[in-house]
C-alpha positions in Angstrom: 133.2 243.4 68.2 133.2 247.1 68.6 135.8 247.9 72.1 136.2 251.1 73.8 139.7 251.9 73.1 140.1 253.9 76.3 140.1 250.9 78.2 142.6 248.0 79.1 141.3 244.2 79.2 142.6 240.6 81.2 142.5 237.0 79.7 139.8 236.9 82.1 137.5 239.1 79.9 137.3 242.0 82.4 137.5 245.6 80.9 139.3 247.9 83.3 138.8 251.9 83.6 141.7 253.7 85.0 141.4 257.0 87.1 144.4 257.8 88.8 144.9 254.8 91.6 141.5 253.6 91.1 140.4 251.1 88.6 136.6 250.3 87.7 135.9 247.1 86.6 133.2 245.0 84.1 133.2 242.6 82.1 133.5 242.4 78.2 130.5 242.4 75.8 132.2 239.0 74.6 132.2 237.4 78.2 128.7 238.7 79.0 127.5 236.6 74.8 129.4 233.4 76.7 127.6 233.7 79.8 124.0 234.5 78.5 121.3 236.0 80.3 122.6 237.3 83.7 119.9 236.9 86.1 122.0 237.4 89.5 125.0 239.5 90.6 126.9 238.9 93.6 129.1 242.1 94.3 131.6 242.3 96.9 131.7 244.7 100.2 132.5 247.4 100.3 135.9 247.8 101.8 136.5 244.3 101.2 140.8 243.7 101.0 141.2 242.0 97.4 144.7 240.3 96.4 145.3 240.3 92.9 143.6 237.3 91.4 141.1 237.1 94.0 137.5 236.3 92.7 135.2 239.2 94.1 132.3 238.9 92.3 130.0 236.0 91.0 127.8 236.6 87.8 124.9 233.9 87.5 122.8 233.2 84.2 120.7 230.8 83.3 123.6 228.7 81.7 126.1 229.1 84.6 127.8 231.0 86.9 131.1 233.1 87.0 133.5 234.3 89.2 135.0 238.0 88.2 138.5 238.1 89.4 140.4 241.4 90.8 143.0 242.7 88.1 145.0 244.2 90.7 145.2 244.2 94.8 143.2 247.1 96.2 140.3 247.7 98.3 136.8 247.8 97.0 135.4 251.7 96.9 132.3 251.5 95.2 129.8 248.7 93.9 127.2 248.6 90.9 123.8 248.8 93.1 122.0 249.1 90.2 122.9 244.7 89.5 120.8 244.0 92.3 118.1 245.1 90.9 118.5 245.1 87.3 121.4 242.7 86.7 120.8 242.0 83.3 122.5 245.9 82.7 125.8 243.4 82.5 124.4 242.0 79.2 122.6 245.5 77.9 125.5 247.6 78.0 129.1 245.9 79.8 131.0 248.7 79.0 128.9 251.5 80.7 125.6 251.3 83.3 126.7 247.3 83.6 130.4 248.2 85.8 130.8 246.0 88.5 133.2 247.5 91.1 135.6 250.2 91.8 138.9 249.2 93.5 141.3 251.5 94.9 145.0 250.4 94.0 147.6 249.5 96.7 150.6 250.6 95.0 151.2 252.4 92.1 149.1 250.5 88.9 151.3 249.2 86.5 148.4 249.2 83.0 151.6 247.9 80.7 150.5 244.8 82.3 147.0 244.4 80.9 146.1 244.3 77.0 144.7 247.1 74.8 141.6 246.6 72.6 143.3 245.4 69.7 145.5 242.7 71.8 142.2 241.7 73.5 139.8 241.5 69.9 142.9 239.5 68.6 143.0 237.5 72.0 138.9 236.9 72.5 138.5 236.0 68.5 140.4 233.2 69.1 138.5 231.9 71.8 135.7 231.8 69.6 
């Protein structure tokens, strides 16, 4: 499993992008292999209020459906429009055209608190 090192990961197999106070957010190439064929996103509002933990997204594939959780309390900025259409990007390529949504952090982000690509490869291979 080839993961971009520039990016942090949750135990809820989300990838997170960091760029100052805001965070984009997908999910992981080995999340997307578990759900299967995404045929349906369901993104939040914009400006939608998010406490950390909150599920703000719901993925749907032919074998089930997901909720994506916010890593962090914030305030959605920007969704993927491009799902609604073409939601399969989150199985063609997770890690770039398939984001999800960009939150804007409440306070100050503390990214000690999520795990780097080698903590997550160790953590997802033992899912497997």
């Amino acid at each position: 499993m080839q993961l971009p090192t520039e990016l942090k990961f949750t135990k809820e197999h989300e990838w997170l992008k960091f760029e100052g106070n805001r965070v984009t957010v997908g999910i992981t190439d080995f999340a997307q292999k578990e759900l299967g064929d995404i045929v349906y996103v369901e993104l939040p509002e914009l400006d939608e209020d998010l406490a950390e933990g909150d599920a703000f997204a719901v993925l749907e594939s032919v074998k089930a459906a997901a909720d994506v959780y916010a890593p962090l309390a914030g305030v959605v900025v920007e969704v993927n429009e491009l799902l609604e259409d073409e939601p399969s990007l989150v199985n063609t390529d997770p890690f770039g055209e398939g984001w999800i949504a960009v939150f804007e952090a409440d306070e100050d982000i503390l990214i000690a608190g999520f795990m780097d690509a080698a903590e997550y490869q160790q953590f997802a291979t033992e899912k497997e």
